[in-house]
C-alpha positions in Angstrom: -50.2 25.7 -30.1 -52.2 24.6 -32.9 -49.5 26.2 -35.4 -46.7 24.5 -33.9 -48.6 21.1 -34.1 -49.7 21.9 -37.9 -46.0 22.6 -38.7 -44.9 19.5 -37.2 -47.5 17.0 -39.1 -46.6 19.1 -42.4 -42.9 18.2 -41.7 -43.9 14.4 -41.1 -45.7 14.1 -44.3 -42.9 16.3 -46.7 -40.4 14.1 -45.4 -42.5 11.0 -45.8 -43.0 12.2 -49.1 -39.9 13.1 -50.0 -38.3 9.7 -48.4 -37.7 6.9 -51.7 -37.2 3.2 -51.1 -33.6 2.3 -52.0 -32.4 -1.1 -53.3 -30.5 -3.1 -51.5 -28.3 -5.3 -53.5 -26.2 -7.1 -52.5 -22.7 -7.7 -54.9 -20.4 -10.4 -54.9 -17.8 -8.3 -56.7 -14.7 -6.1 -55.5 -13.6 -3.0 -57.4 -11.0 -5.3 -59.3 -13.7 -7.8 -60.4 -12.6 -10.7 -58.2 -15.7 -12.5 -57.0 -16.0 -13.5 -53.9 -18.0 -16.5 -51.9 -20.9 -15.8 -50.6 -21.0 -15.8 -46.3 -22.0 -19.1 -45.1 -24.8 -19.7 -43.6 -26.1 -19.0 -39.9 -26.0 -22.5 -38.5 -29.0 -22.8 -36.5 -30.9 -19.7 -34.5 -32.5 -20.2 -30.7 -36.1 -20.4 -31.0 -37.7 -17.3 -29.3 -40.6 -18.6 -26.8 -42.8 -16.8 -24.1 -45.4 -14.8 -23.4 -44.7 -11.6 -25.1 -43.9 -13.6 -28.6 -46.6 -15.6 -28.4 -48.9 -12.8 -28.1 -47.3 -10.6 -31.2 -47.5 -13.8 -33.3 -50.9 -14.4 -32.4 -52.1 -11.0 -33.6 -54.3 -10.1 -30.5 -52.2 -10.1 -27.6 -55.3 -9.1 -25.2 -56.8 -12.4 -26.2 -53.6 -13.9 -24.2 -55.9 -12.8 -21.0 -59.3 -14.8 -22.4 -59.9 -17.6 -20.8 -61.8 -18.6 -23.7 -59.6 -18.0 -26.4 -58.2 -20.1 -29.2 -55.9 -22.9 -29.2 -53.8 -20.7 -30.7 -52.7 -18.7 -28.0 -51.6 -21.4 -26.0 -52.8 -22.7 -22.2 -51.1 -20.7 -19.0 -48.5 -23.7 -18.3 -46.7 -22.8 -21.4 -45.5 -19.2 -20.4 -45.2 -20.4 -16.4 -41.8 -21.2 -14.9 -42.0 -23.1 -12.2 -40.2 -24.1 -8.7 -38.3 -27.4 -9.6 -37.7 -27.9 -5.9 -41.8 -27.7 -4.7 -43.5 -30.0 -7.7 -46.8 -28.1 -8.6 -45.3 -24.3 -7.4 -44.6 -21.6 -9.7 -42.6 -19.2 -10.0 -42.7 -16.4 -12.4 -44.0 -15.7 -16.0 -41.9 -16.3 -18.9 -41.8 -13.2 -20.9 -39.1 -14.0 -23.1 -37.4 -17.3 -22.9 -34.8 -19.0 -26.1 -34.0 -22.4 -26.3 -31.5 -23.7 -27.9 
């Protein structure tokens, strides 16, 4: 067992080793030398909101659970959907939510 598990972290690191970065470039030229425009531009993107994103931007998801915790990772109301037919009830937690 402990040869097979030897083998297979050797394997990891030769091809980790062996792996290069490659450049990415990107041209605005065709075979024939006719540039090109570049694409526009993405218009606008949906900001990504909830309780999962908030926690991988705030570095420490666990401190999501401290009641204590920095401003930073925002009060309970934020990530809560709630009933809009019973004021005050909710209804579920908002683990990934876009808004447009």
């Amino acid at each position: 067992m402990r040869t097979i598990l030897s083998v297979c972290i050797t394997l990891a690191l030769a091809t980790a080793a062996w792996a290069q970065p490659q450049e990415k470039s990107f041209s605005t030229t065709h075979k024939h030398g006719v540039k090109t425009a570049p694409p526009p531009p993405i218009a606008r993107r949906g900001e990504v909101q909830g309780a999962i994103p908030t926690g991988v931007r705030g570095g420490n998801p666990l401190q999501m659970l401290n009641p204590k915790a920095p401003a930073k990772y925002g009060t309970w109301v934020q990530n809560t959907s709630f009933d809009p037919n019973v004021p005050g009830k909710w209804k579920g937690i908002k683990l990934f939510e876009i808004v447009f």
